[in-house]
VOGU-3710 file (C-alpha; in Angstrom, 3 decimals, decimal comma):
1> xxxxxxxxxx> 55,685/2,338/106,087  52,236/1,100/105,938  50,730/-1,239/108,278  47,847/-3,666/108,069  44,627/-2,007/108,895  43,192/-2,860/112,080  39,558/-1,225/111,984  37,129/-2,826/110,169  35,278/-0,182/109,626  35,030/3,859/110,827
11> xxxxxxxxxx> 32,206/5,649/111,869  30,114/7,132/109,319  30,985/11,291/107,996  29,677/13,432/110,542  28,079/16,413/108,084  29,765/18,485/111,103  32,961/18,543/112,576  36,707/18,660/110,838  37,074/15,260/109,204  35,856/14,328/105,479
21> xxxxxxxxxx> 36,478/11,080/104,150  36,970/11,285/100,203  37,008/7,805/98,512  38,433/9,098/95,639  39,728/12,432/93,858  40,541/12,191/90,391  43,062/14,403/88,438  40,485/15,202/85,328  38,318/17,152/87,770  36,808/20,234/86,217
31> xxxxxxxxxx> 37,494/23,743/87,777  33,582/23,851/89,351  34,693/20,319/90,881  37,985/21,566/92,194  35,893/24,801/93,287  33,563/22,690/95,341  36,481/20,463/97,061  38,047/24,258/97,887  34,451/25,446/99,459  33,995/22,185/101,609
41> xxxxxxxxxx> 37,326/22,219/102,843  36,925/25,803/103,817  33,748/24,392/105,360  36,121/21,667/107,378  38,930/24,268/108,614  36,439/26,079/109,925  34,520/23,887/111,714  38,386/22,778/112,946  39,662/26,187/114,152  42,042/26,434/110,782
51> xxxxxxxxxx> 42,509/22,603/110,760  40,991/19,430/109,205  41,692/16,165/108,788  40,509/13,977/105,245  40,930/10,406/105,180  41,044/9,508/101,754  40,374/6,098/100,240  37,316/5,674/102,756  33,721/5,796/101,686  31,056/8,065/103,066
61> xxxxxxxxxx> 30,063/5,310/105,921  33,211/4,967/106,636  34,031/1,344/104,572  37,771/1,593/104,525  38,440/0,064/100,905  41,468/1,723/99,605  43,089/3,124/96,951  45,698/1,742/94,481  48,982/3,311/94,396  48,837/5,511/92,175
71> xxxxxxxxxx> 45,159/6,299/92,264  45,743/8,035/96,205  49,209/9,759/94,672  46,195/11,329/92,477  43,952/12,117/95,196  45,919/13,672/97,320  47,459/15,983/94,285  43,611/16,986/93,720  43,554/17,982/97,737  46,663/19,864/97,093
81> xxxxxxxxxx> 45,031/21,910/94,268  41,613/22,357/96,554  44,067/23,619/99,447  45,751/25,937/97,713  42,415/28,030/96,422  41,675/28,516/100,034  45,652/29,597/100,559  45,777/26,290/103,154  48,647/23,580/102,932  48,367/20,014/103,458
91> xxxxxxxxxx> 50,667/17,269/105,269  50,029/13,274/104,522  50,128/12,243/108,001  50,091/8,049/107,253  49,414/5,276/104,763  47,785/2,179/105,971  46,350/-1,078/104,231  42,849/-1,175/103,473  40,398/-3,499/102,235  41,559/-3,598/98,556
101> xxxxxxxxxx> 44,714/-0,798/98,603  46,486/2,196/100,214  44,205/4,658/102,704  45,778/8,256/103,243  44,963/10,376/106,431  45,567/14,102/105,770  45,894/16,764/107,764  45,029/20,111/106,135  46,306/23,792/107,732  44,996/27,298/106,631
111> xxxxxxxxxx> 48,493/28,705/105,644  50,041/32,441/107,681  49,039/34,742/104,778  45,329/33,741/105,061  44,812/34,432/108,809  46,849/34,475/112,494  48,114/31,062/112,817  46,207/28,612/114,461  46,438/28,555/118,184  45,958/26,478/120,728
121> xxxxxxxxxx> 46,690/26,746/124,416  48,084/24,341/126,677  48,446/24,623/130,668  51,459/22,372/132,499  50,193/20,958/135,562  51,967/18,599/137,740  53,587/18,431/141,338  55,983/20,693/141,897  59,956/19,387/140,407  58,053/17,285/138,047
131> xxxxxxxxxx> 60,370/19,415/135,274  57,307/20,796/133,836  59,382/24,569/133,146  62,435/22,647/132,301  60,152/20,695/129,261  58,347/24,214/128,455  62,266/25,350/127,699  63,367/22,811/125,985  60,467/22,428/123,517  60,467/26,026/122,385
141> xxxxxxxxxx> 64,144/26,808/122,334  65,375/23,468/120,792  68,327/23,082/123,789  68,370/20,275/125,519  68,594/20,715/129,509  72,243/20,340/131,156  70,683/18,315/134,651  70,874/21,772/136,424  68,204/23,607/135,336  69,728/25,707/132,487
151> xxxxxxxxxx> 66,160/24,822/130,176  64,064/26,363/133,336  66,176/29,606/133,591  65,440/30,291/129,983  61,399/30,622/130,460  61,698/31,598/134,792  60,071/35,129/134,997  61,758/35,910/138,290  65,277/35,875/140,041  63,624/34,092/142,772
161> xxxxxxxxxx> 62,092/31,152/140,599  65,756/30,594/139,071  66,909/30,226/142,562  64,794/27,902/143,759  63,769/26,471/140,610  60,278/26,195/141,096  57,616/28,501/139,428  55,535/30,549/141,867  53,525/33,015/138,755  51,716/32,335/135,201
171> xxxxxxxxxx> 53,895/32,622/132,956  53,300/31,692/128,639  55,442/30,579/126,159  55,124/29,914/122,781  55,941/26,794/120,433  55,028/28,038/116,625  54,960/25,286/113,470  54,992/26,090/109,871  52,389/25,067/107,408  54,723/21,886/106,918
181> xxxxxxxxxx> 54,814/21,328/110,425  58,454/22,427/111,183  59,027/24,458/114,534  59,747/28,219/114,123  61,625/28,977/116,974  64,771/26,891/116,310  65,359/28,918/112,596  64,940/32,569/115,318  68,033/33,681/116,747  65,841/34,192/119,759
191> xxxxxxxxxx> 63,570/31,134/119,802  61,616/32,543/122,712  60,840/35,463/120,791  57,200/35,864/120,982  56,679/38,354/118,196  58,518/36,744/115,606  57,062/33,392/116,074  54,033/34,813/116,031  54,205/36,299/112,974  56,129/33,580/111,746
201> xxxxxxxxxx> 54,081/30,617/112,354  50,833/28,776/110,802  49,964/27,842/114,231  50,906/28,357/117,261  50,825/26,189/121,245  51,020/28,745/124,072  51,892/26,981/127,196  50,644/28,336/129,977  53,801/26,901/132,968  51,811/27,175/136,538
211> xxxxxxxxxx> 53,158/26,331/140,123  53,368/22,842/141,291  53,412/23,280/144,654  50,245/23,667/146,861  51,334/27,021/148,276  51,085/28,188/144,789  47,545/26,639/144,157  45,280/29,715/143,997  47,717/31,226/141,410  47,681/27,989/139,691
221> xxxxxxxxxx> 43,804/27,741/139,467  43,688/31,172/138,204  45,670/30,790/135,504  43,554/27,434/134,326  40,498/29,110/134,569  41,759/32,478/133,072  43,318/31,166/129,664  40,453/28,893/128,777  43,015/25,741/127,766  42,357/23,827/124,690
231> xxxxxxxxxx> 44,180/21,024/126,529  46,152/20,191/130,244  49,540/18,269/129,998  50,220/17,020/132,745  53,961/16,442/133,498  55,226/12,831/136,100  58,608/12,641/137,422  59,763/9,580/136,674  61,638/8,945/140,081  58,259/10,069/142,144
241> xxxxxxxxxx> 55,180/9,396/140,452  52,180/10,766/140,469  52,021/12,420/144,015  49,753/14,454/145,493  49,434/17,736/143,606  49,861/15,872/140,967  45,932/13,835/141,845  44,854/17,377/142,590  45,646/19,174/138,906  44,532/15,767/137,312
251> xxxxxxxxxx> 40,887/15,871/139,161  40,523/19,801/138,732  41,269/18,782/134,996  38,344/16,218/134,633  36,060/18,393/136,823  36,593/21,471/134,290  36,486/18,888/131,711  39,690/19,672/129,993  41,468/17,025/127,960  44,341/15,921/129,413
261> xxxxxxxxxx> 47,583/14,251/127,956  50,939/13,445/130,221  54,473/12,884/129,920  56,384/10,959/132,596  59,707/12,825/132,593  62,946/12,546/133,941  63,192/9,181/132,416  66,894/9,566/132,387  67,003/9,432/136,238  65,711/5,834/136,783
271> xxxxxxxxxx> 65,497/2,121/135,382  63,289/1,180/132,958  61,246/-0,846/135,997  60,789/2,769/137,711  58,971/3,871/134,708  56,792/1,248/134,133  55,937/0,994/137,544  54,961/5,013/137,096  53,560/4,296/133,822  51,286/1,475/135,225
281> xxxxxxxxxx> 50,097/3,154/138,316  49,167/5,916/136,268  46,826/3,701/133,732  45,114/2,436/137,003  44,548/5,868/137,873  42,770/7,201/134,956  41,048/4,028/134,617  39,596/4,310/138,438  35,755/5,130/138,528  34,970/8,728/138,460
291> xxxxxxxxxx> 37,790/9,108/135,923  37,087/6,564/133,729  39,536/7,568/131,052  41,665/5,520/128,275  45,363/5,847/128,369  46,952/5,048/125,301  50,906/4,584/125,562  52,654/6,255/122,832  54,762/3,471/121,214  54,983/4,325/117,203
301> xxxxxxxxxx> 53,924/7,230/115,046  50,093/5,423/114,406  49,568/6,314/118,435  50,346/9,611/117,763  48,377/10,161/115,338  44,845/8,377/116,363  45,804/10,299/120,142  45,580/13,463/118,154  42,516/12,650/116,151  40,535/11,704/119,020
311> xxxxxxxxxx> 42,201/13,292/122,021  39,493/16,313/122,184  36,615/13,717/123,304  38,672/14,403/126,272  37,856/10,271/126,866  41,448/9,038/125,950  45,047/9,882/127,817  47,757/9,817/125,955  50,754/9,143/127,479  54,571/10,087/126,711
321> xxxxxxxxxx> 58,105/9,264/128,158  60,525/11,545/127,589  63,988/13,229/128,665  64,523/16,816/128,617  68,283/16,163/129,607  68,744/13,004/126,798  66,250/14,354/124,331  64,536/10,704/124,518  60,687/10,893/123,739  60,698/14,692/122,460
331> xxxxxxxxxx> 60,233/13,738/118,794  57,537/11,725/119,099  55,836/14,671/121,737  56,606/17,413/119,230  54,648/15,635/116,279  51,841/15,143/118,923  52,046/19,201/119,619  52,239/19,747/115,770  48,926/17,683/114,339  46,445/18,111/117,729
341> xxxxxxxxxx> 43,381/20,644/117,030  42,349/23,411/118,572  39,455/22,602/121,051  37,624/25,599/121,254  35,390/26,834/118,316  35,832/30,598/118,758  34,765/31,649/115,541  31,239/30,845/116,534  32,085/33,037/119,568  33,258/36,091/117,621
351> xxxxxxxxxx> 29,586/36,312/116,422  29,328/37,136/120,450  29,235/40,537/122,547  33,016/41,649/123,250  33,858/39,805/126,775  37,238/39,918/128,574  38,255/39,105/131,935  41,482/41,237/132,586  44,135/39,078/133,804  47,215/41,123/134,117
361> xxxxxxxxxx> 47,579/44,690/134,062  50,369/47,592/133,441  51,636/50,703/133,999  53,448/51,535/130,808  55,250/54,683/130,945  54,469/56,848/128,025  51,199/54,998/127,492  49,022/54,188/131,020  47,516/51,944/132,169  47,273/48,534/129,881
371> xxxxxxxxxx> 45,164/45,670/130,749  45,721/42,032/129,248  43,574/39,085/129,046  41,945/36,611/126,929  39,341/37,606/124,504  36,275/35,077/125,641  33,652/36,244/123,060  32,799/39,335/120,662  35,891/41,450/118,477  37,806/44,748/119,659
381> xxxxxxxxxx> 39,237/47,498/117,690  41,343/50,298/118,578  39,339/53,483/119,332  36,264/51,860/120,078  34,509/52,606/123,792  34,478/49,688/126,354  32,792/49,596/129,550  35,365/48,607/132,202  34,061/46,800/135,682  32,300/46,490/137,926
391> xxxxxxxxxx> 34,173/48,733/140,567  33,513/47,686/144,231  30,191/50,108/144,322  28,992/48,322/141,260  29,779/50,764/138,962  31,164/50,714/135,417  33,136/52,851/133,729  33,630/54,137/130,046  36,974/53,401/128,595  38,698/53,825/124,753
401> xxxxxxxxxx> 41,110/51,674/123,233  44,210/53,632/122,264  46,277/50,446/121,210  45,993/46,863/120,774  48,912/44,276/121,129  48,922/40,577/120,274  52,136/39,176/121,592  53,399/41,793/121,577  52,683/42,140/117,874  50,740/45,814/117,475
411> xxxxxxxxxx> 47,478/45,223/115,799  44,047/46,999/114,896  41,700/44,660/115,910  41,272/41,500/117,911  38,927/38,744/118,558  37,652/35,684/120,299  40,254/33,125/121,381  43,681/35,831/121,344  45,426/36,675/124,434  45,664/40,477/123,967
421> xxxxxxxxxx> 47,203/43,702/125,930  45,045/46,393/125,487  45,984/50,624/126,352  43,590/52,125/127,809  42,443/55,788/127,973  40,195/56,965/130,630  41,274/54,941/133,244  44,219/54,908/136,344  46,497/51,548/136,522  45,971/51,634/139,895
431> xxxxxxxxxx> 41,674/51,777/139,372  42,043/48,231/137,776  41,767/45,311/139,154  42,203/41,634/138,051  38,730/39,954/137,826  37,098/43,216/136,071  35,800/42,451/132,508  35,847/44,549/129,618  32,956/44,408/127,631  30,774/46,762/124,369
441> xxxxxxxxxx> 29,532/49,646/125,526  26,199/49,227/124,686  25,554/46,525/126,958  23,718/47,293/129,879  25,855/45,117/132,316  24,393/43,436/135,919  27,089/43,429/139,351  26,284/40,483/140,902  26,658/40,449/144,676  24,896/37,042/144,805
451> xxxxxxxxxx> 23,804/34,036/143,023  22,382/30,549/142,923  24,626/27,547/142,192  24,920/23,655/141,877  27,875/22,683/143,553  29,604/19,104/144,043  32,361/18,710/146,852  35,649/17,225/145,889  37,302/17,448/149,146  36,972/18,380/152,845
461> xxxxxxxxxx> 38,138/17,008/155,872  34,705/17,946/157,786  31,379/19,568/157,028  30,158/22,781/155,369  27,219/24,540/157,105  25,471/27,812/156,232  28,007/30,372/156,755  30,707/28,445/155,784  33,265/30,980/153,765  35,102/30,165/150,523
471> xxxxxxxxxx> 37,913/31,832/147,819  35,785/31,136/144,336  37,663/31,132/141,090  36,188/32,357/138,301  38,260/33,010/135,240  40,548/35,907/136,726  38,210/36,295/139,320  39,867/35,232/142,567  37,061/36,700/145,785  34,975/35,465/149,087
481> xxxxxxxxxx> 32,201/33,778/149,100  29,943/32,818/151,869  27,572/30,542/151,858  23,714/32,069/152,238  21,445/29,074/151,567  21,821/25,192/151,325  19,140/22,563/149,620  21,208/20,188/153,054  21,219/21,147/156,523  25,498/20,243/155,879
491> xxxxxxxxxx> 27,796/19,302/153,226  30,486/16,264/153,229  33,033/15,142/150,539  31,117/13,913/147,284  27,975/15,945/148,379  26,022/17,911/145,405  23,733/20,515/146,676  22,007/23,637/144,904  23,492/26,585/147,179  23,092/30,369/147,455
501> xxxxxxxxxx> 26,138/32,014/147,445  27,329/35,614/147,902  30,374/38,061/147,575  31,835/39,265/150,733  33,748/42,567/149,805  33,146/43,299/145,932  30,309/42,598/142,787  31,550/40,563/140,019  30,158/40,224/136,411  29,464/36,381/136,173
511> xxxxxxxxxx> 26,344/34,819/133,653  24,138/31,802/134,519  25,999/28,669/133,234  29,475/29,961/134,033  31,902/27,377/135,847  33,831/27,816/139,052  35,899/26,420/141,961  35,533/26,646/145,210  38,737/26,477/147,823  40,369/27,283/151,186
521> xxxxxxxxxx> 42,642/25,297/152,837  41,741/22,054/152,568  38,677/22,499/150,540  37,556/22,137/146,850  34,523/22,243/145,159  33,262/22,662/141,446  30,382/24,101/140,625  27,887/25,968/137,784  25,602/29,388/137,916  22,410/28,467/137,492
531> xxxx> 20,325/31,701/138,547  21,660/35,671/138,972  19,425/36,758/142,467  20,974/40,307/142,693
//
């Protein structure tokens, strides 16, 4: 169906960035022409993470005249032969009216063979029996939920979070689409088997599902600042609204500036007056000052599909109702999860020195010890030497590789962006701790016992003086902090101060400009490195 075309005009081509408008591609192009369309678009995908978007029937300035019939079936068979010299595969997303005929937006999707699929990462936030493990289980294994939890058993990592039905750890999950956007998992006999949708898939959304409740917070906080997500969804119960974790994930969200989308679930459980009630107390949320965002209710396919386009400014919200018991809503979600981009440009940061915070770690009988994390910066091979650290006396140590393992896929090398398990030689399970960073050998690396920082406080009931102790988060770092040095004699709610601040009981490896939070019990801050003192 196309519908009349609202915009007057887009913005101009960006020479950077993964959208191209083409006004028009014609079928008599010569081979150097075709040639050229293939080099740009490899151009586009990369500057998109493995994605791009072309709008076609749209001039370089963005004047939106259109295309007759027949003339954008052309085009978009020209694309189609452009794609497939770069082994990518496209999807027409939408036909709408322009000024004088049809305008086509594209979406364009390096195919499996070229390269490991596309990833992006997504962390569930939201108060605690929002449903945010039940959703996780229904989108990846395709089965809707029975009302009793039977979705949340499937992706629970413990006995005790099946009892009680809340999560308490990190736990990841993927949701794999083909290169013509259909979801892996449901063709698996296992659809939560992470290998095979893996190797299956053209890309791939790895959910990060953390604890709701505030108990649960620091683990919570260290899994959003470990996995580096492209985005935050942010799950409502529809019979309780936002409540007060809820505000809490939602402003650590903006203050990491992470783009955030949400789905009011549950919407099975209540009238359709509970839900816009929810639905409209959450728009005057995200519109309050200090947030300042746009929600855009999902209504129609068109919302979906300018949400996705734009959602990485990380200015608009979309927002989705859905049922994980009814299956109401998950359609229109999973198209969402299918066409938005990756956020972070890692292939710029494979050009990087190897960085990786270790996040989990092993003792794998047969093999060792085996450390996991995400892959910040740089690439890693087996048999190559790491330096591993810093211990508590600020030491490093030398480390080799003996096997890598992406989802549990075996593989020779890694790089920037991939969650990865590595096995290590040289080192003692028990001599690892989370926090530690793996990096190249030939770096001569600094332990940093103590640091300047700009900090602003979110929230805390009194003041902070000099002195004043603190649990920082730092990717997987999770360690006390005390206060050294203040540019204010005290510190209130809202306050932004340049601080000096320094670890209690261990060195860290952290680099001017990094970003961290600050908490205790009632406290949180946010703030940024700015100068390494010792």
């Amino acid at each position: 169906m196309c519908k009349a075309f609202v915009v007057k005009k887009l913005p101009p081509e960006n020479s950077y960035g993964k959208t191209e408008y083409k006004l028009k591609l014609s079928n008599n192009a010569d081979k150097k022409r075709i040639e050229r369309l293939a080099s740009q678009m490899k151009y586009r995908l990369a500057e998109g993470g493995g994605e791009a978007f072309y709008v076609i029937g749209v001039t370089d300035d963005g004047e939106p005249l259109g295309l007759k019939e027949d003339e954008l079936k052309e085009s978009i068979l020209v694309l189609e032969k452009a794609a497939s010299r770069i082994g990518a595969k496209i999807q027409v997303l939408r036909k709408v009216e322009g000024k004088r005929g049809l305008i086509a937006e594209v979406l364009v999707r390096l195919s499996r063979e070229e390269k490991p699929p596309v990833q992006v990462t997504i962390a569930a936030l939201g108060n605690v029996d929002a449903g945010k493990s039940t959703l996780i289980g229904v989108l990846c294994s395709g089965v809707l939920d029975n009302g009793n939890g039977l979705a949340m058993q499937k992706v629970a990592r413990f006995l005790h979070e099946i009892k009680s039905g809340r999560t308490s750890s990190v736990s990841v999950h993927l949701l794999g689409f083909d290169d013509k956007g259909k979801i892996v998992n449901y063709s698996l006999i296992n659809p939560l088997d992470e290998p095979e949708i893996f190797l299956r898939s053209s890309k791939v959304l790895q959910f990060s599902d953390l604890g709701g409740h505030e108990k649960y917070l620091k683990t919570t906080l260290r899994g959003v600042m470990s996995k580096v997500p492209d985005y935050v969804m942010l799950v409502i119960a529809a019979n309780s609204g936002l409540q007060v974790m809820g505000r809490e994930h939602l402003g650590i969200s903006i203050a990491l500036r992470i783009p955030v989308f949400v789905v009011i679930n549950k919407i099975d459980m209540v009238y359709e007056e509970k839900v816009e009630e929810v639905v409209s107390d959450v728009k005057r949320i995200l519109k309050m000052p200090g947030i300042n965002k746009l929600p855009i209710e999902i209504k129609d396919k068109d919302d979906i599909i300018i949400s996705a386009r734009h959602i990485s400014s990380g200015r608009i919200v979309p927002i989705f109702r859905v049922s994980s018991v009814t299956g109401e809503g998950l359609d229109e979600l999973k198209y969402f999860l299918n066409i938005i981009p990756p956020r972070m440009m890692w292939a710029e940061k494979m050009k990087n020195p190897l960085l990786i915070y270790v996040d989990e770690i092993f003792n794998v009988k047969g093999v060792g010890a085996v450390a996991g994390g995400l892959i910040l910066s740089g690439i890693v091979n087996v048999d190559e030497n790491l330096l591993l650290g810093p211990f508590k006396d600020g030491s490093w140590k030398n480390v080799r590789v003996k096997s890598i393992h992406i989802n549990r896929v075996p593989s020779d090398k890694a790089f920037a962006g991939l969650d990865i398990t590595l096995a290590l030689a040289g080192i003692k399970h028990d001599e690892i701790e989370k926090g530690m960073t793996l990096i190249d050998a030939r770096s001569k690396p600094r332990s940093v016992r103590m640091f300047s920082a700009r900090i602003t406080i979110l929230k805390h009931p009194t003041t902070i003086t000099r002195g004043y102790q603190a649990v920082l988060h730092l990717n997987s770092i999770r360690s006390t902090v005390k206060f050294k040095d203040m540019d204010k004699e005290v510190l209130r709610t809202g306050d932004t101060s340049n601080v000096i601040l320094e670890f209690l009981y261990h060195p860290w490896y952290v680099r001017e400009g990094d970003i961290f939070v600050l908490r205790d019990a009632r406290t949180r801050a946010i703030g940024t490195i700015i100068r390494i003192i010792q």
